[in-house]
C-alpha positions in Angstrom: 19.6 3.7 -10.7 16.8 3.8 -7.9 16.2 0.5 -6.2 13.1 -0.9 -6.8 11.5 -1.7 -3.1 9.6 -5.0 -2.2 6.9 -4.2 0.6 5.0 -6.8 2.4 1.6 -5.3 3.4 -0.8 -6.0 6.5 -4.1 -5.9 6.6 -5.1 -4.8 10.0 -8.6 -6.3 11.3 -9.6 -5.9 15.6 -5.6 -6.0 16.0 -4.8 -9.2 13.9 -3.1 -9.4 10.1 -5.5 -10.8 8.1 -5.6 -11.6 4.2 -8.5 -12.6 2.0 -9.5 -12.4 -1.8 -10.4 -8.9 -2.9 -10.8 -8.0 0.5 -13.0 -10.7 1.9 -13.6 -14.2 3.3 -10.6 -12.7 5.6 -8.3 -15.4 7.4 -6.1 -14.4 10.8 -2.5 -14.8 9.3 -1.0 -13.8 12.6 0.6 -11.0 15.1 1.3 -8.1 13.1 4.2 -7.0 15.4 6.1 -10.4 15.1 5.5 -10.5 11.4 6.8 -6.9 10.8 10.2 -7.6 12.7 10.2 -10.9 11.0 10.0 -8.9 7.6 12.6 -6.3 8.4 14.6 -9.2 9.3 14.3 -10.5 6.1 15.3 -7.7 4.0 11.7 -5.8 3.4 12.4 -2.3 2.3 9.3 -0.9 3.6 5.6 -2.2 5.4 2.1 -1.4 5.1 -0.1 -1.4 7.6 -3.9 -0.8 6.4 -6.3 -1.5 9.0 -9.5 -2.6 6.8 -11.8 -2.3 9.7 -11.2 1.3 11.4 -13.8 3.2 13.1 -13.3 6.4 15.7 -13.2 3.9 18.9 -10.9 1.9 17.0 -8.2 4.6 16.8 -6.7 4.6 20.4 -5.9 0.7 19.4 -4.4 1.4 16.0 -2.0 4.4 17.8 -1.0 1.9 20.7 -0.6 -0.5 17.8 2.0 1.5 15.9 3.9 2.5 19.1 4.7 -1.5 19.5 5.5 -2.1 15.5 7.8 1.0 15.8 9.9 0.0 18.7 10.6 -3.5 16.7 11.5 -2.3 13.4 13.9 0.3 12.1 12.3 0.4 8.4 10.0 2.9 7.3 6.1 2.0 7.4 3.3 3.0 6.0 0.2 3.4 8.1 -3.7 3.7 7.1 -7.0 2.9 7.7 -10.1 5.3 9.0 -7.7 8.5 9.0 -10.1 11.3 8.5 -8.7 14.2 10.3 -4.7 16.1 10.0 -4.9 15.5 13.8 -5.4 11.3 12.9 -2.1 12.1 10.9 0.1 13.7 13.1 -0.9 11.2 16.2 0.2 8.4 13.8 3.3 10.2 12.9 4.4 10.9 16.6 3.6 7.2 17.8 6.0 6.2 15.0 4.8 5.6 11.4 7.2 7.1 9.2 3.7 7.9 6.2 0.1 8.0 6.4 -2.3 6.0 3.8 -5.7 8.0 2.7 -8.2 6.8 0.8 -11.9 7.0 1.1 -11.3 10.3 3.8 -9.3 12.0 0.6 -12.0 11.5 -2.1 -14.7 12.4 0.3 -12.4 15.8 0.9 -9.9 16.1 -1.2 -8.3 19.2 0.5 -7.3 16.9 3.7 -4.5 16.0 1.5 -3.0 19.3 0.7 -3.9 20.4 4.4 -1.8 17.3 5.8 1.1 17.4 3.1 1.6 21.1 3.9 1.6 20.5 7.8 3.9 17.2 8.4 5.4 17.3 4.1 4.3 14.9 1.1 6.9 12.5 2.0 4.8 11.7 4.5 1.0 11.3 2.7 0.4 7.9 0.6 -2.7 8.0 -1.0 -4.3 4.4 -1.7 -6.6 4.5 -4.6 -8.4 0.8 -5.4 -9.7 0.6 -9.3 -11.9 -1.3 -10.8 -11.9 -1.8 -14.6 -15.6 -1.3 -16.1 -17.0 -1.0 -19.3 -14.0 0.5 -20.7 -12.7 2.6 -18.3 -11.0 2.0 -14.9 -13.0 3.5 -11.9 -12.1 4.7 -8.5 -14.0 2.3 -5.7 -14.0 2.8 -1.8 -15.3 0.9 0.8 -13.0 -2.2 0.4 -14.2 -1.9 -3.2 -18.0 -2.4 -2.5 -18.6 1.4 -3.2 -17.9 2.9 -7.0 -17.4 6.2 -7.7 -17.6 7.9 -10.8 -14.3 9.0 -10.7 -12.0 7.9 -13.1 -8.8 6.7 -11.9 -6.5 8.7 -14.9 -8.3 11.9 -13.2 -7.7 10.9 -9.7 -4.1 10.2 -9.8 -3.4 13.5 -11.7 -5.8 15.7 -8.8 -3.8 14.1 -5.8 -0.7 15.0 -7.4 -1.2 18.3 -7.6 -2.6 18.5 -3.6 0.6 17.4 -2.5 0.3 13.6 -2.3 4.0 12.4 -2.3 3.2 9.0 -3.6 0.2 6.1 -5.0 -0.5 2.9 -3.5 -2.3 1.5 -6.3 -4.5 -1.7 -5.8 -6.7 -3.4 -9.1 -9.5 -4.5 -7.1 -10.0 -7.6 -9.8 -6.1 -9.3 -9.2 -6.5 -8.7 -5.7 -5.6 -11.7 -3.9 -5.9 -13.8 -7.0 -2.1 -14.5 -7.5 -2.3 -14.3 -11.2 0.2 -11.2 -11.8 -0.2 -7.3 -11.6 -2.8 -5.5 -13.7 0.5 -4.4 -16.1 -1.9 -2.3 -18.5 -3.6 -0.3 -15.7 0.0 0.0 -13.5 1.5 1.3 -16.5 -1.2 4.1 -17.2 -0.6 5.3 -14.3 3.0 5.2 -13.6 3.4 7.5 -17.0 1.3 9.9 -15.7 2.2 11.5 -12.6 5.7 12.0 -11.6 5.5 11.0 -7.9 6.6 7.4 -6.8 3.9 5.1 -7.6 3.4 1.4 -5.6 2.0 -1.4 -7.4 -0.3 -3.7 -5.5 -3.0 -6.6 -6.3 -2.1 -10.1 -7.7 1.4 -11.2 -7.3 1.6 -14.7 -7.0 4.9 -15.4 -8.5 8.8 -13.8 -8.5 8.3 -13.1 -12.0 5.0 -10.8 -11.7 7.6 -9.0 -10.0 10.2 -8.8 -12.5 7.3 -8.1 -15.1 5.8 -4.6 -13.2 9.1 -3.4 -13.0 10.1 -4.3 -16.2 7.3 -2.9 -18.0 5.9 -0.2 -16.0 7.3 2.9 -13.4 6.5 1.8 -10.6 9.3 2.2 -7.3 7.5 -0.7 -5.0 5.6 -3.9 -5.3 3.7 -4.5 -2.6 2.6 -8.1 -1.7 1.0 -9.7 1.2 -0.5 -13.7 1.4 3.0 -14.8 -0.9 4.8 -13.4 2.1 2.3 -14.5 4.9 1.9 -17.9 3.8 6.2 -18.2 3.0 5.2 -19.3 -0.6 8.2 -17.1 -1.4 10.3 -15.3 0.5 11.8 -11.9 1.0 15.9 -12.8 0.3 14.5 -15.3 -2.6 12.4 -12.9 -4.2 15.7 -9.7 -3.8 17.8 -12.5 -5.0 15.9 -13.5 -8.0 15.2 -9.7 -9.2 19.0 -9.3 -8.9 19.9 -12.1 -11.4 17.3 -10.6 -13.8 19.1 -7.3 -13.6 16.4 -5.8 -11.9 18.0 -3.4 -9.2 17.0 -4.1 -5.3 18.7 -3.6 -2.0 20.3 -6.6 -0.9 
């Protein structure tokens, strides 16, 4: 049986991991290159990077950025945040990250994901996609979640599929940073319905919301970041515990 992989993510802000409550009133929770070999060290199957506050003059810091994180760790990360171009992909990739992260770039031009998936593979393209739930339905937002579209998130997941997207890093906007469990119903939705690996992210606060996504939904990753910042729990507990619930994880 696949192992289920616990990734601690890092919101990126002017170089420093930060962490707030559906993306704001954002705290400095320390250096990301010293928390990423601190996670690798603790048995992390994977990182995120997503740097919340990218612009163009921003990117030669991000690059020189991943060139430090990669010479620390050995585990594969993730890396996103203002990638617009295939040439902001394959920069990222030759400094080090082992995947890209789209998200607003991809549903502003959604052929940027089959153009970069066909150039460096789909292994290599994450796309992000934050949701909101509203009147019914549950929306695609950008813009740290301050911008809705009228896309609907069953749609989206199926569209990226198909352009080559070789896995979803899915965040419900409304658990993020809360700490009171995954949004199951929504997680579950979309694990169903696309075949690629999906990530589940946005409101673990507890071991068991772990053991409750992967018990009831799809998904190959939970993704967590202020439980793991602020050592409320921590990596080798969290493996330890989903192992004694039958859960399978590398240990």
């Amino acid at each position: 049986m696949l192992k289920k992989r616990i990734i601690p993510c890092l919101d990126i802000k002017d170089g420093k991991t930060v962490k707030g409550t559906q993306f704001l009133d954002l705290k400095d929770v320390g250096d990301p290159v010293v928390l990423a070999k601190k996670y690798m060290e603790q048995g992390a199957d994977e990182l995120v990077f997503l740097d919340i506050s990218a612009t163009l003059e921003k990117r030669k810091t991000l690059i020189s950025l991943v060139r430090k994180i990669n010479k620390e760790i050995s585990i594969p990360f993730t890396v996103g945040g203002g990638i617009s171009s295939l040439e902001d992909a394959k920069n990222l990739i030759i400094a080090g990250a082992d995947k890209i992260s789209l998200n607003s770039a991809a549903i502003q031009n959604p052929t940027l994901i089959k153009e970069i998936s066909e150039e460096i593979g789909s292994q290599c393209v994450v796309i992000a996609i934050d949701v909101k739930n509203m009147d019914g339905n549950s929306f695609v937002v950008t813009h740290s979640g301050t911008n809705k579209t009228e896309i609907l998130l069953k749609d989206w997941v199926q569209t990226v599929e198909k352009l080559g997207a070789g896995e979803i890093l899915l965040t419900s906007m409304h658990s993020d940073g809360t700490k009171n469990g995954f949004d199951i119903s929504t997680i579950k939705m979309v694990s169903n319905l696309v075949k690629i690996p999906v990530i589940a992210s946005g409101g673990a606060g507890e071991m068991k919301h772990f053991k409750e996504v992967f018990n009831q939904t799809n998904v190959t990753g939970g993704l967590a970041a202020s439980i793991f910042h602020y050592e409320s729990i921590s990596i080798p507990e969290l493996k330890n515990y989903l192992n004694q619930e039958q859960i399978p994880v590398r240990l």
